[in-house]
PyMOL Python script that loads the backbone (N, CA, C, O; Angstrom):
from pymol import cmd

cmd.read_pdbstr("""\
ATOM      1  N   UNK A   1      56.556 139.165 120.477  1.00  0.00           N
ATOM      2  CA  UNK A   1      57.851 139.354 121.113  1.00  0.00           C
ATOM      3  C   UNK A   1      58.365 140.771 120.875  1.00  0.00           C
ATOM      4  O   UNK A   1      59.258 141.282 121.551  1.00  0.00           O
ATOM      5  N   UNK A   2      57.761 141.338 119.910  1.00  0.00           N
ATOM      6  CA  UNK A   2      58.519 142.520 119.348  1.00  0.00           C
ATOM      7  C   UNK A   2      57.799 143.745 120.501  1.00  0.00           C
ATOM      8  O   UNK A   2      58.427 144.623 121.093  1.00  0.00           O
ATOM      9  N   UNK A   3      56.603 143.520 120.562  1.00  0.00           N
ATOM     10  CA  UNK A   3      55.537 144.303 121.816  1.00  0.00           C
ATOM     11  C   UNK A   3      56.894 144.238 123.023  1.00  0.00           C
ATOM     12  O   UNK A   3      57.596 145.205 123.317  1.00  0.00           O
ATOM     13  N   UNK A   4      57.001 143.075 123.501  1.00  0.00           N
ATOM     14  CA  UNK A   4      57.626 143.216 125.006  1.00  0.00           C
ATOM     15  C   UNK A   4      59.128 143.622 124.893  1.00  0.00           C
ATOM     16  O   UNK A   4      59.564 144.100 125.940  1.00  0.00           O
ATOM     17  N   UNK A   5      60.012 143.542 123.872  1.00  0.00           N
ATOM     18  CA  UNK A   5      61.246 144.594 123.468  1.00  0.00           C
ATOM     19  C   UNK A   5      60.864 145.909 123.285  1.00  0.00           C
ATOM     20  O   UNK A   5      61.708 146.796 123.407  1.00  0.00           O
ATOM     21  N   UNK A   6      59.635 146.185 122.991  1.00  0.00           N
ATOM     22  CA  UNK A   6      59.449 147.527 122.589  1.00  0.00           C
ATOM     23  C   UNK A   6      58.833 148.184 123.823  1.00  0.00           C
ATOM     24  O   UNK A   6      59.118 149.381 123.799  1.00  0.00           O
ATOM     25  N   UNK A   7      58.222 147.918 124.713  1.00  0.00           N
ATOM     26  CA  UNK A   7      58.096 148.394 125.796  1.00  0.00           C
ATOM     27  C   UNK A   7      59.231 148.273 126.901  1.00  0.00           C
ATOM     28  O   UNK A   7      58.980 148.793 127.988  1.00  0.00           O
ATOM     29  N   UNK A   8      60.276 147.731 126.757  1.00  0.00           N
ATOM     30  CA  UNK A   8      61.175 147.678 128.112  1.00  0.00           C
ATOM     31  C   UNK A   8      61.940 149.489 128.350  1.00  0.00           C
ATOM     32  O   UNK A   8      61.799 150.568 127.774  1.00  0.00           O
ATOM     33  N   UNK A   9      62.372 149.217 128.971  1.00  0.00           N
ATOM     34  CA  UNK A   9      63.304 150.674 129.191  1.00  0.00           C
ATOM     35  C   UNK A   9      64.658 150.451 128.544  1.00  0.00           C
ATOM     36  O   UNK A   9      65.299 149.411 128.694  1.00  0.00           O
ATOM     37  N   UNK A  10      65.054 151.477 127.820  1.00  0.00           N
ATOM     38  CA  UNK A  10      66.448 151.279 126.914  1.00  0.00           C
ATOM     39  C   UNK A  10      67.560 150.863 127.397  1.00  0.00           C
ATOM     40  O   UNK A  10      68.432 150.265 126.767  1.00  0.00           O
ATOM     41  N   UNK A  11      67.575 151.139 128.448  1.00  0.00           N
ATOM     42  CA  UNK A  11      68.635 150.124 128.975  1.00  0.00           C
ATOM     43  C   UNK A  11      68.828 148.967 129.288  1.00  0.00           C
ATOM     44  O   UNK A  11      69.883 148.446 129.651  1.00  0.00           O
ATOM     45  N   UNK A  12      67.558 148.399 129.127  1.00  0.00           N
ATOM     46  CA  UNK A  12      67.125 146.725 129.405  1.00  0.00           C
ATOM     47  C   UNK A  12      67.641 146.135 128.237  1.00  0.00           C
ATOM     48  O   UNK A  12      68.434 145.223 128.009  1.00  0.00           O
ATOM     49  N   UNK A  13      66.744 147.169 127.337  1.00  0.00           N
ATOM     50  CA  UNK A  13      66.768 146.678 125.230  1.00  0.00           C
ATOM     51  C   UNK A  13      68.084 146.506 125.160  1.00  0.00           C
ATOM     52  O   UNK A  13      68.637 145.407 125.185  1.00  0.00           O
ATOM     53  N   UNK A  14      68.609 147.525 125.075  1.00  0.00           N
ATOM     54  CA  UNK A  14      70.541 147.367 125.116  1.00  0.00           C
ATOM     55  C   UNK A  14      70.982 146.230 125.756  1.00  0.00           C
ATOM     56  O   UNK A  14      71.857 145.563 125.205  1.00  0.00           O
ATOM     57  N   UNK A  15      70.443 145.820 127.037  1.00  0.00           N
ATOM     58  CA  UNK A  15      71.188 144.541 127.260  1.00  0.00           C
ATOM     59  C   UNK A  15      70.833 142.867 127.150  1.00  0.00           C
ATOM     60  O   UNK A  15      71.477 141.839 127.358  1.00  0.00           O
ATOM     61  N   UNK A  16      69.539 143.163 126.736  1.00  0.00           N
ATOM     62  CA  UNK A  16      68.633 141.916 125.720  1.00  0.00           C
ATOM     63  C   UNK A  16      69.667 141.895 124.663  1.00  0.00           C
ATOM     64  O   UNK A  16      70.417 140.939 124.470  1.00  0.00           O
ATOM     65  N   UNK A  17      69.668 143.124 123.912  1.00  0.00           N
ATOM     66  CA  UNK A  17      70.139 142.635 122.405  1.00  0.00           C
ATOM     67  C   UNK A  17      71.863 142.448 122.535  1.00  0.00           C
ATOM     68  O   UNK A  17      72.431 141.882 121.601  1.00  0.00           O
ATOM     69  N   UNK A  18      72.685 142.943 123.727  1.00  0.00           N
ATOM     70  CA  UNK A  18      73.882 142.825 123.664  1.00  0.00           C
ATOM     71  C   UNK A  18      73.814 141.149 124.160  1.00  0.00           C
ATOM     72  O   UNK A  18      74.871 140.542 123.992  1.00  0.00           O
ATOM     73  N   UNK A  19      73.045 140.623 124.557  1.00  0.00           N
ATOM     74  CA  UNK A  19      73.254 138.838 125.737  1.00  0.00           C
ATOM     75  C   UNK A  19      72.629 138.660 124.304  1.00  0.00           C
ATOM     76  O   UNK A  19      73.581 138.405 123.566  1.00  0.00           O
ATOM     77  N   UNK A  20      71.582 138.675 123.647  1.00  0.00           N
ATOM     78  CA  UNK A  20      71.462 137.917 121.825  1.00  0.00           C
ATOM     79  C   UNK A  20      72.087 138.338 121.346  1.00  0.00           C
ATOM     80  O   UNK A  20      72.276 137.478 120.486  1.00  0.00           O
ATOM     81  N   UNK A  21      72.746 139.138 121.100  1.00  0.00           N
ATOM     82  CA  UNK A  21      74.238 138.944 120.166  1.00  0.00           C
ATOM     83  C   UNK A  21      75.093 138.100 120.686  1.00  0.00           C
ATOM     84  O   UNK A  21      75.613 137.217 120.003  1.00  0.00           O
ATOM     85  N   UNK A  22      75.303 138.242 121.763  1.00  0.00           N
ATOM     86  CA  UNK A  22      76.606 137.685 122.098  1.00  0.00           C
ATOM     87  C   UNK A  22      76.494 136.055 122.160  1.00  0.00           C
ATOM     88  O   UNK A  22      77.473 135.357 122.425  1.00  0.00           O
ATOM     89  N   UNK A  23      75.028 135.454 121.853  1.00  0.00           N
ATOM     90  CA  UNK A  23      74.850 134.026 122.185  1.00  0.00           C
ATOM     91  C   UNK A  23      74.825 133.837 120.626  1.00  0.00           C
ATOM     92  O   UNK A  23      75.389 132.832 120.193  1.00  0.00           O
ATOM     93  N   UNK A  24      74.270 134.638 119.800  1.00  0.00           N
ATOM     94  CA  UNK A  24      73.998 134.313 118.212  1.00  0.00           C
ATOM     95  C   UNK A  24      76.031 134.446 117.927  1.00  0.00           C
ATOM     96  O   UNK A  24      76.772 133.625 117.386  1.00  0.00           O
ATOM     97  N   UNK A  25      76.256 135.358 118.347  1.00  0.00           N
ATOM     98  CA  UNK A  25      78.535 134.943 117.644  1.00  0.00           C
ATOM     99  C   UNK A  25      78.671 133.264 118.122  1.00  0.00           C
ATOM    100  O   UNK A  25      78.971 132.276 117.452  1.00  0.00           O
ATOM    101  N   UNK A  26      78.331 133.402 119.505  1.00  0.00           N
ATOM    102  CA  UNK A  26      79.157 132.259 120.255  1.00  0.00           C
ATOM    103  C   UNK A  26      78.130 130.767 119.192  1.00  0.00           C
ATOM    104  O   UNK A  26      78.683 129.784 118.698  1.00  0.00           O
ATOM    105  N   UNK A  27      77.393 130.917 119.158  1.00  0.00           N
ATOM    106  CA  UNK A  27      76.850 130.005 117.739  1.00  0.00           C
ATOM    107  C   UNK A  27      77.541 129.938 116.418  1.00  0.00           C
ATOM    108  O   UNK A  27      77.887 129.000 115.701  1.00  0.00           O
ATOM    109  N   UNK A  28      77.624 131.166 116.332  1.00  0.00           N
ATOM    110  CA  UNK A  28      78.439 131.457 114.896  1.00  0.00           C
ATOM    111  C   UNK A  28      80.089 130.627 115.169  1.00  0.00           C
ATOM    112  O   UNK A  28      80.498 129.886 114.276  1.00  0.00           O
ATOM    113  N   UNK A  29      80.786 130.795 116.213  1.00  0.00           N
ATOM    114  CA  UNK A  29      81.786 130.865 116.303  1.00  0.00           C
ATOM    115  C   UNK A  29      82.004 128.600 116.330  1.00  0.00           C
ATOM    116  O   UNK A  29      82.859 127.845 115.866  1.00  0.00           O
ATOM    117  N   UNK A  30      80.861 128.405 117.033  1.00  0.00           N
ATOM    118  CA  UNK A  30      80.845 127.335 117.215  1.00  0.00           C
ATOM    119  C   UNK A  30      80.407 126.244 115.443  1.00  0.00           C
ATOM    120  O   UNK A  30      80.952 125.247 114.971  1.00  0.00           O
ATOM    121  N   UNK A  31      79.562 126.843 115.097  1.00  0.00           N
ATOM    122  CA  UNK A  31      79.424 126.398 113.584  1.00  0.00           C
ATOM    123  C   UNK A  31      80.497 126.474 112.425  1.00  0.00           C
ATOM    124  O   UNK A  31      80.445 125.889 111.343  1.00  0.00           O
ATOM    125  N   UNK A  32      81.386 127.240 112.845  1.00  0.00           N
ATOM    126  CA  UNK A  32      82.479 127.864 111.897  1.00  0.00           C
ATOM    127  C   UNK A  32      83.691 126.541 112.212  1.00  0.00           C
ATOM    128  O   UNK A  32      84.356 125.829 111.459  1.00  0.00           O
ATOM    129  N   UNK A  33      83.578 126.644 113.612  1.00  0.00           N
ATOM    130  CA  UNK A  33      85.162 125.522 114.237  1.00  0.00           C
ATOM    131  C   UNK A  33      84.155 123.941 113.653  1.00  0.00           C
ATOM    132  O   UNK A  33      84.854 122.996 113.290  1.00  0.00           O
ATOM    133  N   UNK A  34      83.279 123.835 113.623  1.00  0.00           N
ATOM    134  CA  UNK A  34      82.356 122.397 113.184  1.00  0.00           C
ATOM    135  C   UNK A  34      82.604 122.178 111.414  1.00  0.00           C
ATOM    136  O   UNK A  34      82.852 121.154 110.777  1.00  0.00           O
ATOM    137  N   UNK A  35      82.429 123.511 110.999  1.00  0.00           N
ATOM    138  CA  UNK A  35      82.756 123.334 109.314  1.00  0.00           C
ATOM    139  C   UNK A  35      84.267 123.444 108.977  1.00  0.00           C
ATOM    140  O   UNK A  35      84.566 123.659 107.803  1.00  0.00           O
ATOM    141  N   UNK A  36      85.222 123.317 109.888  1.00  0.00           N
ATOM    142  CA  UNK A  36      86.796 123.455 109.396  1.00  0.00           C
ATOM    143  C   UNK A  36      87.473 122.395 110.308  1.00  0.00           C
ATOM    144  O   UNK A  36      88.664 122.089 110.355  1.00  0.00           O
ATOM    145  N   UNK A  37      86.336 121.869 111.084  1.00  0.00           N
ATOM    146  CA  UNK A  37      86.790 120.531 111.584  1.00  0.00           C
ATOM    147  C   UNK A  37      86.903 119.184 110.244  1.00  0.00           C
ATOM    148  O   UNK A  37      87.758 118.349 109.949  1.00  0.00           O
ATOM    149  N   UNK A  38      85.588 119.545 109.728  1.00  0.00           N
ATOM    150  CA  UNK A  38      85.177 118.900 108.390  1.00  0.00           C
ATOM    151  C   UNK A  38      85.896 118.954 107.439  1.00  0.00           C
ATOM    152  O   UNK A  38      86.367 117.979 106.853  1.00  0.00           O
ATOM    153  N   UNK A  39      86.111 120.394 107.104  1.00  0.00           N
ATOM    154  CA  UNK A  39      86.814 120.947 105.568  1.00  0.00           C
ATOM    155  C   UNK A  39      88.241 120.284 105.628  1.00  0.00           C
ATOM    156  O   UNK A  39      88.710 119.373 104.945  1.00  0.00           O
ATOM    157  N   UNK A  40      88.873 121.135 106.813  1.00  0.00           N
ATOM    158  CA  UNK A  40      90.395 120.867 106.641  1.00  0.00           C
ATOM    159  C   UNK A  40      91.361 119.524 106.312  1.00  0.00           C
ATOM    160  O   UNK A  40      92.475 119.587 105.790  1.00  0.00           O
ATOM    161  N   UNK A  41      90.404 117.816 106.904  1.00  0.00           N
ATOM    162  CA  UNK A  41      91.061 116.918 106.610  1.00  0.00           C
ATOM    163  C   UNK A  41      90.829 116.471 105.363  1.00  0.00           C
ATOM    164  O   UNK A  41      91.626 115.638 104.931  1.00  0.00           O
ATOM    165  N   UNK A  42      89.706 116.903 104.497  1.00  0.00           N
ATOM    166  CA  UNK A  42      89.281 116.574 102.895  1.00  0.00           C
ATOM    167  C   UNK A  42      90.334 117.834 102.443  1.00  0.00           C
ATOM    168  O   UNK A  42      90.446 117.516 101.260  1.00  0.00           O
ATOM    169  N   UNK A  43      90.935 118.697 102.545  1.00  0.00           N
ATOM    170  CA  UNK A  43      91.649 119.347 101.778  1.00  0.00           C
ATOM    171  C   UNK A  43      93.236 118.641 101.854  1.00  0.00           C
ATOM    172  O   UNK A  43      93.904 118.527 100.826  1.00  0.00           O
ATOM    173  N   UNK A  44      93.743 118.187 103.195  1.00  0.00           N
ATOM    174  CA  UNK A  44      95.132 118.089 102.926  1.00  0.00           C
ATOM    175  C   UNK A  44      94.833 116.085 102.970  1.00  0.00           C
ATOM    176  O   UNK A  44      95.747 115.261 102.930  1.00  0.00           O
ATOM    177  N   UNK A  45      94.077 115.920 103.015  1.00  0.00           N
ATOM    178  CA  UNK A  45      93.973 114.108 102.539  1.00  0.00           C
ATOM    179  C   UNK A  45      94.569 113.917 101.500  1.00  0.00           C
ATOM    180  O   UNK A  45      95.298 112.934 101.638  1.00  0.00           O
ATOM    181  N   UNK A  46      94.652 114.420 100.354  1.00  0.00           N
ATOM    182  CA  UNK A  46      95.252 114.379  99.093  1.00  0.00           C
ATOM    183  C   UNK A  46      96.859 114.611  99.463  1.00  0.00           C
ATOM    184  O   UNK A  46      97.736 113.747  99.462  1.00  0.00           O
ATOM    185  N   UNK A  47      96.984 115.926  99.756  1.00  0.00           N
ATOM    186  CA  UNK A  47      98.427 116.235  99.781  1.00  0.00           C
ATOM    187  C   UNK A  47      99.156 115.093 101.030  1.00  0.00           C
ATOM    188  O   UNK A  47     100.146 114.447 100.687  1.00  0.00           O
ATOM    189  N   UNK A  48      98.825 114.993 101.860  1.00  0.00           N
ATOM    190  CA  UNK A  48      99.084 114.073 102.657  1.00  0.00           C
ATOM    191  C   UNK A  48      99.315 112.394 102.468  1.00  0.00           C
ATOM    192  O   UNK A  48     100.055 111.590 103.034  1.00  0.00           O
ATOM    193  N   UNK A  49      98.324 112.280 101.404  1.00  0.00           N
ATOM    194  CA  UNK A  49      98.604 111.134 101.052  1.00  0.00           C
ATOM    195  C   UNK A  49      99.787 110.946  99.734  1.00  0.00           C
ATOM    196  O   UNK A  49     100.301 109.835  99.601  1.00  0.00           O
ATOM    197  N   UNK A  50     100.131 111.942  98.901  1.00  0.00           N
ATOM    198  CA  UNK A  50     101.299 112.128  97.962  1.00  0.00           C
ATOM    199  C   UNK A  50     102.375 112.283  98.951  1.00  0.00           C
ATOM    200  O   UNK A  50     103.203 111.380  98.832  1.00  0.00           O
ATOM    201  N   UNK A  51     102.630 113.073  99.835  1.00  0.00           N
ATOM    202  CA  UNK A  51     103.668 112.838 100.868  1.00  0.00           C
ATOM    203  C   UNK A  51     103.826 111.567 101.914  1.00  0.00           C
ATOM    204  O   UNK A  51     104.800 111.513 102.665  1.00  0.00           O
ATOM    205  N   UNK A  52     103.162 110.909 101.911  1.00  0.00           N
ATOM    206  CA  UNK A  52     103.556 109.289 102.246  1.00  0.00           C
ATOM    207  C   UNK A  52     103.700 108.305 101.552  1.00  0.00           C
ATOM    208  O   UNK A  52     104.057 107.242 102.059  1.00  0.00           O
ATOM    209  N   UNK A  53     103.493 108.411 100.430  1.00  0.00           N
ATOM    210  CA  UNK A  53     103.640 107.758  99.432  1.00  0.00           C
ATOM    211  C   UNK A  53     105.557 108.211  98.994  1.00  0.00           C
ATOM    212  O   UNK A  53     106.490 107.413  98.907  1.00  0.00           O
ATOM    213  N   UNK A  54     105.586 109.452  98.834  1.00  0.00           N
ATOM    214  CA  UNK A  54     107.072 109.896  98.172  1.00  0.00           C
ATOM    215  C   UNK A  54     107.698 109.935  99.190  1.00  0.00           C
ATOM    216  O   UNK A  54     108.731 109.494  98.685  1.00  0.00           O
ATOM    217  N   UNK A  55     107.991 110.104 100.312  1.00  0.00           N
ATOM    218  CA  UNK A  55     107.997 109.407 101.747  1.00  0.00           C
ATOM    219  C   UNK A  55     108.836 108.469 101.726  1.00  0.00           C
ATOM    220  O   UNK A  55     110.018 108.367 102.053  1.00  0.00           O
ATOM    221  N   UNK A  56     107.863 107.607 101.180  1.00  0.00           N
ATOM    222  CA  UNK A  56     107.772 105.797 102.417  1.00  0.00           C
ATOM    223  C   UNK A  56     109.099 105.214 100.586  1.00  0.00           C
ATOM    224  O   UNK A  56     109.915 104.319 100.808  1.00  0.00           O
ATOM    225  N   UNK A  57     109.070 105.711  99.403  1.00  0.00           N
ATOM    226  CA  UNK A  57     109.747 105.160  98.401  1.00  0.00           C
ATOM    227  C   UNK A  57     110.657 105.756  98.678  1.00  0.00           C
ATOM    228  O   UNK A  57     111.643 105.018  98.665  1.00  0.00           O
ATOM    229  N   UNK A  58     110.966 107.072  99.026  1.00  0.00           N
ATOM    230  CA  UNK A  58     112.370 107.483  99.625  1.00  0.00           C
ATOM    231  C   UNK A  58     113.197 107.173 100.745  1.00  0.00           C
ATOM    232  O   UNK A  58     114.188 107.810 101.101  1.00  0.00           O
ATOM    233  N   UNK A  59     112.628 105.951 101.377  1.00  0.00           N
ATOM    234  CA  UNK A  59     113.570 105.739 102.353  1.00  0.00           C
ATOM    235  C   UNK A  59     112.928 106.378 103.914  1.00  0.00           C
ATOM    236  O   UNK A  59     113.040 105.898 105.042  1.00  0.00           O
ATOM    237  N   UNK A  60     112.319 107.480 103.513  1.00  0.00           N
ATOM    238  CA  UNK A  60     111.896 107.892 104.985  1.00  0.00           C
ATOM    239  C   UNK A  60     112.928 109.089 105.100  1.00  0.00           C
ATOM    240  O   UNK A  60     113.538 109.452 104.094  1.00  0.00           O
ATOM    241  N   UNK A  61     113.133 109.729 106.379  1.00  0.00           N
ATOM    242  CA  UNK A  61     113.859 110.801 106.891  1.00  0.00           C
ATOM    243  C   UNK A  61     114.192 110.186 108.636  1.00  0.00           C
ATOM    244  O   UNK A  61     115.156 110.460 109.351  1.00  0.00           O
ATOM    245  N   UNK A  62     113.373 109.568 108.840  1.00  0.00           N
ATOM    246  CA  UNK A  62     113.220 109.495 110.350  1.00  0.00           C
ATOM    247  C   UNK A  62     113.914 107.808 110.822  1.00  0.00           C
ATOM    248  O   UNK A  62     113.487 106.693 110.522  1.00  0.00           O
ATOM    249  N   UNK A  63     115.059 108.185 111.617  1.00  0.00           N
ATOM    250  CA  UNK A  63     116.184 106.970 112.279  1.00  0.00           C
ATOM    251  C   UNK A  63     115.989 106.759 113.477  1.00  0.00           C
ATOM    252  O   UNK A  63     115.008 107.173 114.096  1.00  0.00           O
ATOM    253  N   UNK A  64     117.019 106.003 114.002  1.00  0.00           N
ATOM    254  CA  UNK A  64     117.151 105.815 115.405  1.00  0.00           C
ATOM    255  C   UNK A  64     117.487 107.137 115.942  1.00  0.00           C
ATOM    256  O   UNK A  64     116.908 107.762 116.830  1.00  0.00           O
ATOM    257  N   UNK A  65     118.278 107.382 115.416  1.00  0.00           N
ATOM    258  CA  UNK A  65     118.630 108.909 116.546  1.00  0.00           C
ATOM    259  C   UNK A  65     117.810 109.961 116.294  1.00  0.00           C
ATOM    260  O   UNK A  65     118.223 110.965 116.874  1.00  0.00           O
ATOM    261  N   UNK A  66     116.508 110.203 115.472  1.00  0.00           N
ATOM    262  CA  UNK A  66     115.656 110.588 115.832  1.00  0.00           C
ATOM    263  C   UNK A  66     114.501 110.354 116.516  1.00  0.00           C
ATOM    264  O   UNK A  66     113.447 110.978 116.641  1.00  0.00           O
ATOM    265  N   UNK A  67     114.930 109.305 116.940  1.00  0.00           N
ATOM    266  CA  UNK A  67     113.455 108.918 118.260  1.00  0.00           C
ATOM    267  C   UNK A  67     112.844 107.886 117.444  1.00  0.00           C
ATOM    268  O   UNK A  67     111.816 107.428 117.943  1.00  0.00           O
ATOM    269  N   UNK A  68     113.278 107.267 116.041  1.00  0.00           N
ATOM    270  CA  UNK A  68     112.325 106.633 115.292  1.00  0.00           C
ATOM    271  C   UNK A  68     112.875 105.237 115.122  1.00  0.00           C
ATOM    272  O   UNK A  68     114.042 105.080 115.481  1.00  0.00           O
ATOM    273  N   UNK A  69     112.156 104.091 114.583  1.00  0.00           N
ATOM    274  CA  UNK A  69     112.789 103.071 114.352  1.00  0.00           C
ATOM    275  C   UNK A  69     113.674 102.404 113.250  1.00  0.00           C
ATOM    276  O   UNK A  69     114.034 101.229 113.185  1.00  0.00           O
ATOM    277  N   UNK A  70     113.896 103.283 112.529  1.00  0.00           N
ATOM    278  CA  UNK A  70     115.064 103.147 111.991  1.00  0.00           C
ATOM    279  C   UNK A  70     114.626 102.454 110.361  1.00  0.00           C
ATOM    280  O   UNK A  70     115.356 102.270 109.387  1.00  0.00           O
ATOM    281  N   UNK A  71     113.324 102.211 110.520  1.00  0.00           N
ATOM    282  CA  UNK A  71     112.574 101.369 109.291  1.00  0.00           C
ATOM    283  C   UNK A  71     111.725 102.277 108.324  1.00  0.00           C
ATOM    284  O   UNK A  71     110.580 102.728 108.302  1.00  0.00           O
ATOM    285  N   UNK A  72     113.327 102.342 107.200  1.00  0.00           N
ATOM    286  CA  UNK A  72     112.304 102.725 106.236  1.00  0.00           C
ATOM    287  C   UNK A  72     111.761 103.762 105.480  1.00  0.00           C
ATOM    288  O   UNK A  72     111.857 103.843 104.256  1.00  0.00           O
ATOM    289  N   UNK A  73     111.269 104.446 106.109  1.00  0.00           N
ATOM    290  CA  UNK A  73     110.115 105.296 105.738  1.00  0.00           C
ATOM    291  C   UNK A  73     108.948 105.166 107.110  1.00  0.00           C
ATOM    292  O   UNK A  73     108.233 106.035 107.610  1.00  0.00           O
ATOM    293  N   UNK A  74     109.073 104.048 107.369  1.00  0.00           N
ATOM    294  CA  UNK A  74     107.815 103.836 108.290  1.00  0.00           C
ATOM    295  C   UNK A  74     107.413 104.720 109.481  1.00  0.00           C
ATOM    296  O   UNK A  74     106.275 105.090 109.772  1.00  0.00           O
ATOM    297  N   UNK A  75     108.610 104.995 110.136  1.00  0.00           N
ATOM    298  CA  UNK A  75     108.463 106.219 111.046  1.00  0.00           C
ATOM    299  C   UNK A  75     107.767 107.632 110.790  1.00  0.00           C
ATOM    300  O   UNK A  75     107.327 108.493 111.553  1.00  0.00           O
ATOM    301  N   UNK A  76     107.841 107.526 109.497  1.00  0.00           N
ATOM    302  CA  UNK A  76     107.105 109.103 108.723  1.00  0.00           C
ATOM    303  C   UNK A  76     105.857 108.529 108.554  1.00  0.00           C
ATOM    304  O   UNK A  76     104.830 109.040 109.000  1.00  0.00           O
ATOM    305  N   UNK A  77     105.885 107.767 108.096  1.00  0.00           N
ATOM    306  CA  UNK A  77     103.942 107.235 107.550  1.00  0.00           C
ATOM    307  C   UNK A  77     103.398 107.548 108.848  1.00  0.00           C
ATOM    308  O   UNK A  77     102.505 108.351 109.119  1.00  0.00           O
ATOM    309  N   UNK A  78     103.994 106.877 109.530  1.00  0.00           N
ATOM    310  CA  UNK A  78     102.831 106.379 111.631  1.00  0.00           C
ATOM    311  C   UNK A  78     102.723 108.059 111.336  1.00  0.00           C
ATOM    312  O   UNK A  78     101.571 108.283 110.967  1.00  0.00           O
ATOM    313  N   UNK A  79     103.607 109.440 111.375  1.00  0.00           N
ATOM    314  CA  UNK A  79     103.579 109.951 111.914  1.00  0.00           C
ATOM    315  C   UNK A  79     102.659 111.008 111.328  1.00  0.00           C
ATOM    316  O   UNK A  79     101.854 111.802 111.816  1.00  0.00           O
ATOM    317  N   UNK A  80     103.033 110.752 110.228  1.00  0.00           N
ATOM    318  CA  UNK A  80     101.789 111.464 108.772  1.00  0.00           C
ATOM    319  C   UNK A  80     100.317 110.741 109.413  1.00  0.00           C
ATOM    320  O   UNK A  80      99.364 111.395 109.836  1.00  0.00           O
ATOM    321  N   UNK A  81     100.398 109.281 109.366  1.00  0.00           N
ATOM    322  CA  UNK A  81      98.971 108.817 109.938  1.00  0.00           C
ATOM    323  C   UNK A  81      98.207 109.763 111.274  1.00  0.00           C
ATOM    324  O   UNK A  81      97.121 110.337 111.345  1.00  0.00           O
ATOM    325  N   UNK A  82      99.174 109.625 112.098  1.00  0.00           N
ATOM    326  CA  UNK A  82      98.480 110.313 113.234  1.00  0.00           C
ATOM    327  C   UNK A  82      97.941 112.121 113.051  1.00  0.00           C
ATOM    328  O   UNK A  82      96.989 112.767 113.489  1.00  0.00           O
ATOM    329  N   UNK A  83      99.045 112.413 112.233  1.00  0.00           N
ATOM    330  CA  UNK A  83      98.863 113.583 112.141  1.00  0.00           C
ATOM    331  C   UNK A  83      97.342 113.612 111.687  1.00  0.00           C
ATOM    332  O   UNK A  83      96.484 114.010 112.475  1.00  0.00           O
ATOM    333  N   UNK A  84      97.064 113.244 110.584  1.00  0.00           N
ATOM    334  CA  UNK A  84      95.787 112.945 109.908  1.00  0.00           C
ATOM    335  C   UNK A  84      94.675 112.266 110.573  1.00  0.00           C
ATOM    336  O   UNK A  84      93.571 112.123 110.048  1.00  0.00           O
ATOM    337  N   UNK A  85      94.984 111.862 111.710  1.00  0.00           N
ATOM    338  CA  UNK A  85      93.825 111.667 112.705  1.00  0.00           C
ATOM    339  C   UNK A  85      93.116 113.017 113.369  1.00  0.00           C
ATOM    340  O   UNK A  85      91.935 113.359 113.423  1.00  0.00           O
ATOM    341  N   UNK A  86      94.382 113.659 113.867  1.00  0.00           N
ATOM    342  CA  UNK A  86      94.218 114.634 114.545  1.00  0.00           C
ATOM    343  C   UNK A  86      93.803 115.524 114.561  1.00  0.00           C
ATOM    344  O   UNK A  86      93.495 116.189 115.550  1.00  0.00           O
ATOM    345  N   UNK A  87      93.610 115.929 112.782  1.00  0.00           N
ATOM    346  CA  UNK A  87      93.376 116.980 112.144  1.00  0.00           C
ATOM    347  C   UNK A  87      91.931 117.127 112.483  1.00  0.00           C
ATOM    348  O   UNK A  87      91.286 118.077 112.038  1.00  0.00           O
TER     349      UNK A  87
END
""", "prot")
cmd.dss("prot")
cmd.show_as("cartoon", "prot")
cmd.util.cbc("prot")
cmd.orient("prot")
């Protein structure tokens, strides 16, 4: 392979190696969003789960007149839950 890069005309080479670079980032870029898809919900699982917990014994924050049902704490958990799906 190295024979038929080394014989092209330099302006070919230049644009071989600029289309393999640019497919080796877009790999890179794609492996990077795959490992922080992973990482990020094992890092705030913990903290997330101490904030529904101190949360749901405090009563909650979230009422009727915030769009919520008025129960609890419970309106924060669903919403902590989903969040933590999403992640």
């Amino acid at each position: 392979m190295n024979q038929v890069i080394s014989r092209m005309p330099e302006d070919r080479r230049l644009a071989a190696l600029l289309a393999f670079g640019g497919l080796i980032e877009a790999g890179a870029h794609d492996y990077a969003r795959d490992i922080f898809d992973h990482l990020i919900p094992k890092l705030f699982a913990p903290a997330l789960q101490v904030l529904r917990s101190e949360l749901f014994q405090a009563g909650g924050l979230a009422g009727p007149l915030c769009g919520g049902s008025g129960d609890k704490g419970r309106d924060i958990v669903e919403a902590l839950d989903a969040y933590g799906t999403l992640i």
